[in-house]
C-alpha positions in Angstrom: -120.5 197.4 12.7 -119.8 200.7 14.1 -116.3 201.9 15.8 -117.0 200.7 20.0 -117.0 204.0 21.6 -118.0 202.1 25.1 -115.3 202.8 28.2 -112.5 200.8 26.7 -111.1 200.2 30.8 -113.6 197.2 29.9 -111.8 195.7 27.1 -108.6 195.6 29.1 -110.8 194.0 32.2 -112.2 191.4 29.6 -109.1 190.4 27.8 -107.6 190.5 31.5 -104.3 192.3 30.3 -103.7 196.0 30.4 -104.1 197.0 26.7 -103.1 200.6 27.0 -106.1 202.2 25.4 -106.3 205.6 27.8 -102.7 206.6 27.3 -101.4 208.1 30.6 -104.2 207.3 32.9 -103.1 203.3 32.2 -100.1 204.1 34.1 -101.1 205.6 37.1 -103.2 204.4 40.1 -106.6 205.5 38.6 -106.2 202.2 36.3 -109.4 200.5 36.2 -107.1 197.3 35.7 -105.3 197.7 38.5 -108.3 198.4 40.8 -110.7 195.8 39.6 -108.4 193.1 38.0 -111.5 190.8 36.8 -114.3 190.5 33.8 -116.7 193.5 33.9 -120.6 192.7 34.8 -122.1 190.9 37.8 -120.5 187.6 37.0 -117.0 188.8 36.3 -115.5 187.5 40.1 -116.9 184.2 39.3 -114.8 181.0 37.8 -114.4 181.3 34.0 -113.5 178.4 32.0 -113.0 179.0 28.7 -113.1 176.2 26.0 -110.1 175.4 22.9 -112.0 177.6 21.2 -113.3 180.4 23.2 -109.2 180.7 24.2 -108.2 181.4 20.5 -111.3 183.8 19.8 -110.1 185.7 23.4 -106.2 185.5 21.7 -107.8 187.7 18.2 -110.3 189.5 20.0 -107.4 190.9 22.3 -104.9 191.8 19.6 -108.1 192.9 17.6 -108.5 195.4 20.3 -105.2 196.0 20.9 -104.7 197.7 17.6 -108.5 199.2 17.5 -109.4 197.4 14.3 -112.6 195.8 13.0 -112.8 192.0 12.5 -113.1 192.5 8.7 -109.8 194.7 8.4 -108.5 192.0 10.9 -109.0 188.9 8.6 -107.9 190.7 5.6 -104.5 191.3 7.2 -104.6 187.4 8.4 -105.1 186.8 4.6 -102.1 189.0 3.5 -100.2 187.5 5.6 -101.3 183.8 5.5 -100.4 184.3 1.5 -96.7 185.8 2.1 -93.6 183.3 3.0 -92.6 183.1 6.4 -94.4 182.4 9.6 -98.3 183.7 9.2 -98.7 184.6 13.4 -95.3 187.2 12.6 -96.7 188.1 9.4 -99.9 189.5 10.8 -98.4 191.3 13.5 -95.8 192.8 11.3 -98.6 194.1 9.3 -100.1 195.4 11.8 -97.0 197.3 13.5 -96.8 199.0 9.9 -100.4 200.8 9.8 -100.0 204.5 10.0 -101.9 205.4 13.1 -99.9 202.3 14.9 -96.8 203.9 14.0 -97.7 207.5 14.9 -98.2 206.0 18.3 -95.2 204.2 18.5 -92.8 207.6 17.5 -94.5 209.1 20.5 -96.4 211.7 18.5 -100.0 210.2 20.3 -100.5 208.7 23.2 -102.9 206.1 22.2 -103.5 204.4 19.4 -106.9 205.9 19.0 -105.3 209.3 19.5 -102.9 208.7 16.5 -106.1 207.8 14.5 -107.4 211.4 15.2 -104.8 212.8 13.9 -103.8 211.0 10.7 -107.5 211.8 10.0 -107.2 215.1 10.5 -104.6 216.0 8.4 -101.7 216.5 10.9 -99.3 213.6 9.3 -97.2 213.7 6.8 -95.6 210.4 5.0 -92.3 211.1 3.0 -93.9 215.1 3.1 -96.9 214.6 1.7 -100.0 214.6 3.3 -102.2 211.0 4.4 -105.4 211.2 6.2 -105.7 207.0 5.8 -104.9 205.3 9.3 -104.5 202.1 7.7 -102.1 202.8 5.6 -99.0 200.7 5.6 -95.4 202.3 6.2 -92.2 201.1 4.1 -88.7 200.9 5.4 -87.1 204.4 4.8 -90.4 206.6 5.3 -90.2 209.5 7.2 -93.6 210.2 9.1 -93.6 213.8 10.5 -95.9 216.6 12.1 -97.1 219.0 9.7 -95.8 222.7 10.8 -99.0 224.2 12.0 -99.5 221.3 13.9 -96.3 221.2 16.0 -97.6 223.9 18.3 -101.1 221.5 19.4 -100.0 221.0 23.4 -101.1 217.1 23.2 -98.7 216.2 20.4 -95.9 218.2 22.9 -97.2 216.3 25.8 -97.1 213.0 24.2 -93.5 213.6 23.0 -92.3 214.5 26.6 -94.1 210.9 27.9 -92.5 208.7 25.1 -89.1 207.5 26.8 -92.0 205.7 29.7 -92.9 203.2 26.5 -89.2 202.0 26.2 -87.5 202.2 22.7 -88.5 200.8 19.9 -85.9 200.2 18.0 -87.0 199.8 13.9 -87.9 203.7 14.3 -85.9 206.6 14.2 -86.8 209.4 16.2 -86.0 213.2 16.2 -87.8 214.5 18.9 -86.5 218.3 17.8 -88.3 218.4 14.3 -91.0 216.3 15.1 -90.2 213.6 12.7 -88.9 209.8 12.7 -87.7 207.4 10.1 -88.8 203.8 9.8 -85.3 202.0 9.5 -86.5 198.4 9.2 -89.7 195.9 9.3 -90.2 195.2 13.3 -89.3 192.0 13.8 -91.3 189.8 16.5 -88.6 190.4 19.3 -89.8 194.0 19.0 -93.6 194.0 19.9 -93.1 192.9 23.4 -97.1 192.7 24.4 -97.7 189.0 25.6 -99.4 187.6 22.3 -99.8 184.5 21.2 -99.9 184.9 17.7 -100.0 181.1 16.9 -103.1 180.5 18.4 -105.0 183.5 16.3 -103.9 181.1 13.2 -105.3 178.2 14.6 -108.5 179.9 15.0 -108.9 181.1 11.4 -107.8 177.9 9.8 -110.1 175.9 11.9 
């Protein structure tokens, strides 16, 4: 299946939570959230009533989206996770919080998450100084992710740095704005991703 490349407003109008996907447009009054709170398509205004299961494939599919990551790359985190100790649903997101391009996004160095992909790919990261083009690769406590030199003077990584106090701290990163650089001090615990999921119910629907 190919990457969606579709006007992601929709995704947050389906999932009917604001997802974040167009970085500073999200929080200002040209929201397509905010001005058309419903389901896209001609029967979007009309009474939806989902089943057990159709709830629990809305729950993944949301997260899924959330994090811009295809279904395959999904379950294969669920299986990491469902094979570790500890709870599976805080498993998964922790995996999840500790892909490359997630992290990128949350050091403020992106906008979106789908901006932080861009640039991993393109060779503007660097992990512990050395260079990673893989967006799915997962961080370690004590990494330092930076800007690569050249790449400090792009205007979009400078505006995305000026934005990043508006996403709140996040506090198992370390963050020097001045060099471009921040230090993963910890694992996120589930106290840190604040988004309303329901990670439960995305392990009820793949152990169905």
């Amino acid at each position: 299946m190919a990457r969606y490349i579709g006007p992601v407003c929709k995704l947050c109008r389906r999932e009917n939570l604001k997802l974040f996907l167009k970085g500073d447009r999200c929080y200002s009054d040209k929201c397509a959230f905010d001005r058309r709170p419903y389901p896209p398509g001609q029967h979007g205004q009309g009474r939806i009533k989902f089943s057990e299961y159709g709830v629990r494939l809305r729950e993944k599919q949301k997260v899924r989206r959330l994090y811009g990551i295809f279904e395959r790359q999904f379950r294969r985190y669920f299986h990491f996770a469902d094979s570790e100790k500890g709870v599976t649903g805080e498993n998964l997101l922790r995996y999840l919080e500790r892909r490359l391009d997630n992290v990128v996004y949350r050091m403020g160095f992106a906008s979106t998450r789908s901006e932080a992909r861009q640039l991993v790919r393109h060779n503007h990261v660097l992990v512990n100084g050395k260079r990673v083009n893989i967006p799915s690769y997962l961080t370690r406590v004590n990494d330092t992710i930076s800007i690569r030199e050249r790449s400090k003077k792009i205007a979009r990584i400078a505006e995305s740095m000026e934005a990043v106090e508006r996403r709140g701290p996040v506090s198992w990163l370390e963050l020097d704005k001045a060099s471009f650089s921040g230090v993963i001090k910890q694992l996120p615990a589930r106290d840190d991703i604040t988004m309303p999921i329901q990670e439960q119910m995305i392990v009820e629907f793949y152990s169905r």
